[in-house]
Short mmCIF file of the C-alpha atoms (twelve columns), coordinates in Angstrom:
data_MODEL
# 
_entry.id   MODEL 
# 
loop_
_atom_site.group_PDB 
_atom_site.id 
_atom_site.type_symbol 
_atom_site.label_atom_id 
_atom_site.label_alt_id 
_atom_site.label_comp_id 
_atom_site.label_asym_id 
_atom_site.label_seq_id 
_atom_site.Cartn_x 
_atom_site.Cartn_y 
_atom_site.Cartn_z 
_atom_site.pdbx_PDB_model_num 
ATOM 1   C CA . UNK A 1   -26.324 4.681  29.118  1 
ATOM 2   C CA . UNK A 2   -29.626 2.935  28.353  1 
ATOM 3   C CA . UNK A 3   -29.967 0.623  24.860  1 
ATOM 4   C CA . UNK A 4   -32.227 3.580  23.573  1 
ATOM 5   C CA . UNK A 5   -29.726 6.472  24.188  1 
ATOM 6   C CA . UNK A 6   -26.905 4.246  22.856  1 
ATOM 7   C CA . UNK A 7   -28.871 3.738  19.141  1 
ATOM 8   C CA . UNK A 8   -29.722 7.373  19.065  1 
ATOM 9   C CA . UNK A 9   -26.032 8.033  20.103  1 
ATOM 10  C CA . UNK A 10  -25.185 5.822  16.970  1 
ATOM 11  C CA . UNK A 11  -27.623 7.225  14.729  1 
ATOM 12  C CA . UNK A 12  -26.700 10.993 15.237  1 
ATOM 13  C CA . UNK A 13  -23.238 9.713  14.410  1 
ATOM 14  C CA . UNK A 14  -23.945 8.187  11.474  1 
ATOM 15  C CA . UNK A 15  -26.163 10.926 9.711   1 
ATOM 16  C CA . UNK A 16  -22.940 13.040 11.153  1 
ATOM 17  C CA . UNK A 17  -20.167 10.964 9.029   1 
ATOM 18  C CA . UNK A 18  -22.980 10.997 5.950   1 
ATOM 19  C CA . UNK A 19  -23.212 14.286 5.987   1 
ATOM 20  C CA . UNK A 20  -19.287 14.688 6.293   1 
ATOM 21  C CA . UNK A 21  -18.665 12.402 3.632   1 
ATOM 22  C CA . UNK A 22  -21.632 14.772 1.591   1 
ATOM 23  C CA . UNK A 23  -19.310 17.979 2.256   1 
ATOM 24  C CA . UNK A 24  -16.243 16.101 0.943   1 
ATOM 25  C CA . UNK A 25  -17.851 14.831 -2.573  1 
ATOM 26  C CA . UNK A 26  -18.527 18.702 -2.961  1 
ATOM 27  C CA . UNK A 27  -15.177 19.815 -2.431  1 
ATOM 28  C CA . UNK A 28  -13.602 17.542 -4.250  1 
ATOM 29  C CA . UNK A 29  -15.936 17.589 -7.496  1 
ATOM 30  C CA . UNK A 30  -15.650 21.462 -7.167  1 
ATOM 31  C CA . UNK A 31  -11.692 20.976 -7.365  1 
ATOM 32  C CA . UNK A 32  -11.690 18.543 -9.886  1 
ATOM 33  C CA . UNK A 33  -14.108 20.549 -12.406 1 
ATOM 34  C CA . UNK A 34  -11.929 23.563 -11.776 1 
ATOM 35  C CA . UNK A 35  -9.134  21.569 -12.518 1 
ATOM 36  C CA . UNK A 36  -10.143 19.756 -15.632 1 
ATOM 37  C CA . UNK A 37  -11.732 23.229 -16.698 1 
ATOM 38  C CA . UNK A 38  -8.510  24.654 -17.094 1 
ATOM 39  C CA . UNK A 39  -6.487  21.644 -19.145 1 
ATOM 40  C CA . UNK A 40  -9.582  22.092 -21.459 1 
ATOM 41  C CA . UNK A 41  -9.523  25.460 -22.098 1 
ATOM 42  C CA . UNK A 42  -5.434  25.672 -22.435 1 
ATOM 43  C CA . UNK A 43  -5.847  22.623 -24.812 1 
ATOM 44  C CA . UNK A 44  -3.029  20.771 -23.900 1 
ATOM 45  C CA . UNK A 45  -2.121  19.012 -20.230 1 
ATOM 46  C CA . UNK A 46  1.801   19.629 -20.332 1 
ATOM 47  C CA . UNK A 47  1.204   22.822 -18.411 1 
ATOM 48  C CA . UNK A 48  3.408   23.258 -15.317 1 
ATOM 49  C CA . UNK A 49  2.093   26.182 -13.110 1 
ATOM 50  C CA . UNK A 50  -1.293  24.402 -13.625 1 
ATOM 51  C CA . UNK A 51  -0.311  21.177 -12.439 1 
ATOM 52  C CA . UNK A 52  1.345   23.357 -9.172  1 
ATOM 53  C CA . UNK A 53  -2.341  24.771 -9.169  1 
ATOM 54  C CA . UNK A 54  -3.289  21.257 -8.444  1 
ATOM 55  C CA . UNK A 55  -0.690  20.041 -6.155  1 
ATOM 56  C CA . UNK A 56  -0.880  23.108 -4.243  1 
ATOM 57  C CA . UNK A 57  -4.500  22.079 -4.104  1 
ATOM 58  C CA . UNK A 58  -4.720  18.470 -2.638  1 
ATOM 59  C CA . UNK A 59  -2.407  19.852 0.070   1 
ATOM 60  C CA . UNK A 60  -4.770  22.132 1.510   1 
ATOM 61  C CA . UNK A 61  -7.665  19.711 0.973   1 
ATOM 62  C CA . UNK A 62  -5.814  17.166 3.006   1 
ATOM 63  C CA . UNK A 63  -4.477  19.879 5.922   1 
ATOM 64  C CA . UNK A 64  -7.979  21.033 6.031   1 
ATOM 65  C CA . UNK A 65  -9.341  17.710 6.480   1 
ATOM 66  C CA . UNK A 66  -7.088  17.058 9.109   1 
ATOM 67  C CA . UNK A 67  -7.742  20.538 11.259  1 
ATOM 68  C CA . UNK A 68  -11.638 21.135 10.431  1 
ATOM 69  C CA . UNK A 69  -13.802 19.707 13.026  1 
ATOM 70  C CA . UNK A 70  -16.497 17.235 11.229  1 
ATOM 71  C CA . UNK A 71  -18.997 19.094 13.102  1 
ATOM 72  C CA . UNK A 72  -18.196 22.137 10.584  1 
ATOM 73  C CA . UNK A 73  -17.209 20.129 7.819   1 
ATOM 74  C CA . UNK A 74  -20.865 18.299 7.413   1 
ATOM 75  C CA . UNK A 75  -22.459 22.476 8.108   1 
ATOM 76  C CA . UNK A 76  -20.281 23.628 5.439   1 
ATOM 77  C CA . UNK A 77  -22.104 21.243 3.011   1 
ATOM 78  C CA . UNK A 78  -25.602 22.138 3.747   1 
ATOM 79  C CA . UNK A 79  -27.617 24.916 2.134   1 
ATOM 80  C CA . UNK A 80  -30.495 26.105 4.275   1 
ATOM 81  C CA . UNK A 81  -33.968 27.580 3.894   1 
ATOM 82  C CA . UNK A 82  -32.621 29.998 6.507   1 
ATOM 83  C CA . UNK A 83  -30.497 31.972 4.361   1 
ATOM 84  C CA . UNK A 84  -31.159 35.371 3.817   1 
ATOM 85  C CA . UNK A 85  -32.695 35.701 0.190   1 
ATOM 86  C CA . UNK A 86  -29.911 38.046 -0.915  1 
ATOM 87  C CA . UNK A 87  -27.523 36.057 0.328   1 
ATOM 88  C CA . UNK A 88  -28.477 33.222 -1.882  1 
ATOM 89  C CA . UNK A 89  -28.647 35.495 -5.063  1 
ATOM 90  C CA . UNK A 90  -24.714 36.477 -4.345  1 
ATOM 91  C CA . UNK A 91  -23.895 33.479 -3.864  1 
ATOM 92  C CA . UNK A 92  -25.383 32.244 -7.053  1 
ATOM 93  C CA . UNK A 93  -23.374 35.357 -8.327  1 
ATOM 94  C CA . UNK A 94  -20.378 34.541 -6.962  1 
ATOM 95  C CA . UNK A 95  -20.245 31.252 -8.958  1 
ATOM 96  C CA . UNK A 96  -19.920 33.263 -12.040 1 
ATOM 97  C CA . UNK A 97  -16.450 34.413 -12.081 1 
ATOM 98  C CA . UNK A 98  -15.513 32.077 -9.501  1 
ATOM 99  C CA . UNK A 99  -15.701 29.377 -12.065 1 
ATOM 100 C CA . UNK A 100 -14.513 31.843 -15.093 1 
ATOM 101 C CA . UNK A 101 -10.733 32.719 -13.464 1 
ATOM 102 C CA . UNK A 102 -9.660  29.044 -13.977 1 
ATOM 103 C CA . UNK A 103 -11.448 28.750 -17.482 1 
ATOM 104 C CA . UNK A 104 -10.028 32.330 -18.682 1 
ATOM 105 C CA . UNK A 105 -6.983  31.364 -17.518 1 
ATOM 106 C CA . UNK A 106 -6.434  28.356 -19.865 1 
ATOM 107 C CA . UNK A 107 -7.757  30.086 -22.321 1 
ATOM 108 C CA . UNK A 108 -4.974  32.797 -22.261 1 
ATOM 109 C CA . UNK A 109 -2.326  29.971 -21.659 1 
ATOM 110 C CA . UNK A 110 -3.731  28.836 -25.681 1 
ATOM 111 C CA . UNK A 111 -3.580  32.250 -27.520 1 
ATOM 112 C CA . UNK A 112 -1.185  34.028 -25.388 1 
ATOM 113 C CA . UNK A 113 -3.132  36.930 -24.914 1 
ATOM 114 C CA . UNK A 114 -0.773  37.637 -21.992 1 
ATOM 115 C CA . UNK A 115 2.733   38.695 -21.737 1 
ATOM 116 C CA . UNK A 116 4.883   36.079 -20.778 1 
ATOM 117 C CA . UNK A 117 5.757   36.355 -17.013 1 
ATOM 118 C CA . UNK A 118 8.849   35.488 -15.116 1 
ATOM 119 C CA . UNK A 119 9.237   32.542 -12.529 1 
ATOM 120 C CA . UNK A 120 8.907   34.929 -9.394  1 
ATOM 121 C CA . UNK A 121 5.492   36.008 -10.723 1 
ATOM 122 C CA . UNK A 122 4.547   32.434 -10.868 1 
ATOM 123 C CA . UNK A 123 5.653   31.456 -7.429  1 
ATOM 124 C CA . UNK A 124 4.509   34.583 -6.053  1 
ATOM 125 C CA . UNK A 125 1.113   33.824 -6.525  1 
ATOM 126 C CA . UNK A 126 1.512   29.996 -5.574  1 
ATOM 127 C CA . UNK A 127 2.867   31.962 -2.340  1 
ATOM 128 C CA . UNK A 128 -0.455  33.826 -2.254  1 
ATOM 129 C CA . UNK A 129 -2.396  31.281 -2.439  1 
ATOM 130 C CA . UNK A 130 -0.978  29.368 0.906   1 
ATOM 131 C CA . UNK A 131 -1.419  32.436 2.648   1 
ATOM 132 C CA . UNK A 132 -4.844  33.122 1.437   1 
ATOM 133 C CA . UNK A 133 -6.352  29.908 1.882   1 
ATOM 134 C CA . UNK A 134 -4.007  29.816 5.182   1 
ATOM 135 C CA . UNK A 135 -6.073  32.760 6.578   1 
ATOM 136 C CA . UNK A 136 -9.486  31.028 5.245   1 
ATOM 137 C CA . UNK A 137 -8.888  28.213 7.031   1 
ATOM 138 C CA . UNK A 138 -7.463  30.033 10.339  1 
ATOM 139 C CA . UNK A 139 -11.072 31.603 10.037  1 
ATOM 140 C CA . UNK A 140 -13.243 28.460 9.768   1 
ATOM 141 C CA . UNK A 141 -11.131 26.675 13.005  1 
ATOM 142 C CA . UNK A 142 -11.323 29.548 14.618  1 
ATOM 143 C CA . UNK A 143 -15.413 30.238 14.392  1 
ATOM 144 C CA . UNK A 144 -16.943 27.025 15.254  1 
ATOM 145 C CA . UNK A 145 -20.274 28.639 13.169  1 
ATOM 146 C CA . UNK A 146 -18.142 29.371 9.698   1 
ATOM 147 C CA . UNK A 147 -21.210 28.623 7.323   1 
ATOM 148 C CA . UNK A 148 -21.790 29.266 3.381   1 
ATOM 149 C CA . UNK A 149 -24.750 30.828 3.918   1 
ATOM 150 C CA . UNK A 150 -25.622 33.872 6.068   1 
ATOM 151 C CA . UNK A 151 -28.131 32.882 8.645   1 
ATOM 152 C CA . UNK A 152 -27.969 33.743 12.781  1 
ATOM 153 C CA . UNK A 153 -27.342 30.414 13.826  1 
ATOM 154 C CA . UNK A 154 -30.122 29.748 16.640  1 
ATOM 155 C CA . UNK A 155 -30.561 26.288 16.965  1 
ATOM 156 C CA . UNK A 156 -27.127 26.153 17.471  1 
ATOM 157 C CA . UNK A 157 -26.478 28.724 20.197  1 
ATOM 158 C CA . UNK A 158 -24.497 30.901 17.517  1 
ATOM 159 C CA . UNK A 159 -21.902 33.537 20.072  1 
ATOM 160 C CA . UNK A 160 -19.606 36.036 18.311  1 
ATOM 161 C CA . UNK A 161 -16.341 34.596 16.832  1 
ATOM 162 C CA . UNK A 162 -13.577 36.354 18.554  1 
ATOM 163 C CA . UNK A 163 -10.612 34.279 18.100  1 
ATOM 164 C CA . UNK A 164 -7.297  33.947 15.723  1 
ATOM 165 C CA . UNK A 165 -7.867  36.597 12.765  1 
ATOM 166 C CA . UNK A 166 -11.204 37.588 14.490  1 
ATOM 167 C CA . UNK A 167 -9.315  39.960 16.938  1 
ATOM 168 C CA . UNK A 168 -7.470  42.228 13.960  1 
ATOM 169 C CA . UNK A 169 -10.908 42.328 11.199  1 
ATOM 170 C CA . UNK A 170 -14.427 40.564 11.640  1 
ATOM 171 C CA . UNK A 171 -14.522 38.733 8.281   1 
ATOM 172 C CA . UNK A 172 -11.580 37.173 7.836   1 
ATOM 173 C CA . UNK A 173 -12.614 34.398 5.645   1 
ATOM 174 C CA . UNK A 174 -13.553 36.680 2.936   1 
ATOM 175 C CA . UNK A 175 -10.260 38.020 2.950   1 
ATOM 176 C CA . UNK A 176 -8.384  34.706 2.737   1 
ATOM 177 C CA . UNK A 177 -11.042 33.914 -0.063  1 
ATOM 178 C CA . UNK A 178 -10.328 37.200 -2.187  1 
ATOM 179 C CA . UNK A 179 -6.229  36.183 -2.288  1 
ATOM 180 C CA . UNK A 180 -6.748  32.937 -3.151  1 
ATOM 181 C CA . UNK A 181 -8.659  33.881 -6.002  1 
ATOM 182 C CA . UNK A 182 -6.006  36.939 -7.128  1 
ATOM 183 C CA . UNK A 183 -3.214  34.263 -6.607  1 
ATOM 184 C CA . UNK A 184 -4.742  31.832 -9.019  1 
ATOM 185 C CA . UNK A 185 -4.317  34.408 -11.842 1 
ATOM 186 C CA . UNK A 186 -0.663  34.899 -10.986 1 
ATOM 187 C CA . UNK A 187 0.326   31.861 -10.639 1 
ATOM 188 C CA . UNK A 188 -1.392  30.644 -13.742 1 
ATOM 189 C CA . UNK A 189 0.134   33.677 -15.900 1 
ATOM 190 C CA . UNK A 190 -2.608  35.384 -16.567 1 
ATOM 191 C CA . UNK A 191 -3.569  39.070 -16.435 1 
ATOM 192 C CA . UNK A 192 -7.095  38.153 -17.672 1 
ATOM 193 C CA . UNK A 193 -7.607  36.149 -15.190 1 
ATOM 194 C CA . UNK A 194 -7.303  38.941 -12.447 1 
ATOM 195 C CA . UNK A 195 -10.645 40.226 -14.127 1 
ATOM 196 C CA . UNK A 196 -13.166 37.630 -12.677 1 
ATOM 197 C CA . UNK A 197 -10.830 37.732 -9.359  1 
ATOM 198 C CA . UNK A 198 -11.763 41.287 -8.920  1 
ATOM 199 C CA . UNK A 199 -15.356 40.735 -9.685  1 
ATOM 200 C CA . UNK A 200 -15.174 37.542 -6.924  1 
ATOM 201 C CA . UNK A 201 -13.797 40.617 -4.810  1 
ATOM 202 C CA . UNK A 202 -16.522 43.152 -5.485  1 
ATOM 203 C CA . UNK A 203 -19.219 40.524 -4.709  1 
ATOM 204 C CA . UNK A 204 -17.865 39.489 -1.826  1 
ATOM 205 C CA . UNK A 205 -17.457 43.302 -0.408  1 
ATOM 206 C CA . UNK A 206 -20.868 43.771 -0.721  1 
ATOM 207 C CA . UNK A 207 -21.497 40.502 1.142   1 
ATOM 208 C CA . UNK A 208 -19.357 41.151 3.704   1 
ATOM 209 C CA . UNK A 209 -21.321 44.862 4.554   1 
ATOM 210 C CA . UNK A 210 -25.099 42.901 4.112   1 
ATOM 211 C CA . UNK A 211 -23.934 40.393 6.366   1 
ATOM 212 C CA . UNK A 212 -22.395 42.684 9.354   1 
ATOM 213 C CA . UNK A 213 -25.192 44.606 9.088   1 
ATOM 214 C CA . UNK A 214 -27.444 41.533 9.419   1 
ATOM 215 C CA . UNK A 215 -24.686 40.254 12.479  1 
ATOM 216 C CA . UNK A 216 -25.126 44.039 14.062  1 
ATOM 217 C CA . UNK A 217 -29.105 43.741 14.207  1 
ATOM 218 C CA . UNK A 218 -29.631 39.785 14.549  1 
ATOM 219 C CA . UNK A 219 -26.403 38.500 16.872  1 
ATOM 220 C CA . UNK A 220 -26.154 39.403 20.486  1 
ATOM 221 C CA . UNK A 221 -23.221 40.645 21.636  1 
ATOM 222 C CA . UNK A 222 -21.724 41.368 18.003  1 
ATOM 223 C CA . UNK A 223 -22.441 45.510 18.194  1 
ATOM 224 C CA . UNK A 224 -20.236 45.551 21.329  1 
ATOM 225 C CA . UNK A 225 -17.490 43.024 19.500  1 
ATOM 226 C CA . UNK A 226 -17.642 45.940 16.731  1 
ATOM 227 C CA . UNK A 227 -16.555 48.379 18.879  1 
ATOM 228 C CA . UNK A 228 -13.752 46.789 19.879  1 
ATOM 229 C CA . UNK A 229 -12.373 44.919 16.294  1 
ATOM 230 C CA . UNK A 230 -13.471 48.328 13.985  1 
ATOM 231 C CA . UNK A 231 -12.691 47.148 10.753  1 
ATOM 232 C CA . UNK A 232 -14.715 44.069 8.724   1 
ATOM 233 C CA . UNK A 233 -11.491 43.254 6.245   1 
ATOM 234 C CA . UNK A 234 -8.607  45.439 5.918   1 
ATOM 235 C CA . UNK A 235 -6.941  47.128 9.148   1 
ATOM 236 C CA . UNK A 236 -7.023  50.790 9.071   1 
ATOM 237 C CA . UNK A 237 -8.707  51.213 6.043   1 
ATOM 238 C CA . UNK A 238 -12.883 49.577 6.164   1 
# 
């Protein structure tokens, strides 16, 4: 390897571990706002199931730290001209009750506007939320283009995903993403909470049938992948 190669070798590397380290600030502020949004709103920090919240947290940050290639990790943190327009809009939609579930949930843990729930409730949904951020992450190892934004993947010689939960529905992520934000309701206690989870639900339905129908037109090879895996998120029903 000549001295050229070598220093453009070590610069790619570089601007790859930047824009790694980029992608982890993100996550972490993201969890940490969440997180503080919630002692805020319940007004006190003695609060158990939202202390498991957090626990439960950091240990899938760190697992997916380990098992995410950096290669995705530093994509995963970069928002792109690309993106289709209405992609961007739900996403900016998205944020909305995203960011209310935690925030209505300590709010109902200070007036008690739900009824008081039983232990199994609570560790149901911290059950719920292993499996559904299980399944996200299953998704993103398993689809070496897992992106936040919808965009056919080009300059990277995007090929249809058609391993791990890819074989039973074609977006699995969105699945995985939907339970994790029902289970933070549960295991918080709150009914409200499953309001703004619902909502994060309904917006990501209608992502899920703009973006296969962008995939169907746009992605070689994905029509013929259709065929074969029918449904886009729940077996045997769409």
């Amino acid at each position: 390897m000549n001295q050229n190669a070598s220093v453009r070798q070590d610069k790619a590397g570089s601007e790859l571990s930047s824009r790694v380290r980029r992608r982890i600030v993100q996550v972490v502020g993201q969890f940490v706002f969440l997180a503080a949004s919630m002692f805020v709103t319940a007004g006190r920090f003695d609060w158990l199931w939202a202390w498991a919240y957090i626990v439960a947290g950091i240990a899938i940050l760190a697992v997916n730290t380990l098992v995410m290639p950096r290669e995705l990790v530093a994509l995963r943190g970069e928002g792109t001209e690309e993106a289709k327009p209405w992609d961007r809009k739900i996403t900016a939609l998205s944020l909305l009750p995203t960011t209310a579930i935690p925030i209505v949930s300590g709010l109902d843990e200070r007036f008690g506007w739900s009824p008081e729930m039983g232990v199994a409730v609570h560790l149901a949904g911290l059950a719920l939320m292993f499996v559904g951020q299980g399944l996200f992450t299953w998704a993103m190892v398993s689809n070496p283009f897992f992106s936040t934004m919808v965009r056919i993947q080009m300059d990277r010689g995007q090929t249809v995903a058609t391993r791990g939960p890819y074989r039973w529905v074609r977006h699995p992520g969105y699945v995985g993403y939907t339970l994790s934000a029902v289970s933070t309701g549960l295991l918080l206690g709150s009914l409200w909470a499953l309001v703004p989870a619902f909502l994060t639900g309904v917006l990501l339905v209608v992502r899920t049938a703009l973006e296969d129908r962008t995939l169907l037109e746009e992605l070689p090879g994905y029509e013929e992948y259709a065929r074969q895996v029918r449904y886009r998120l729940v077996p045997g029903v769409w």
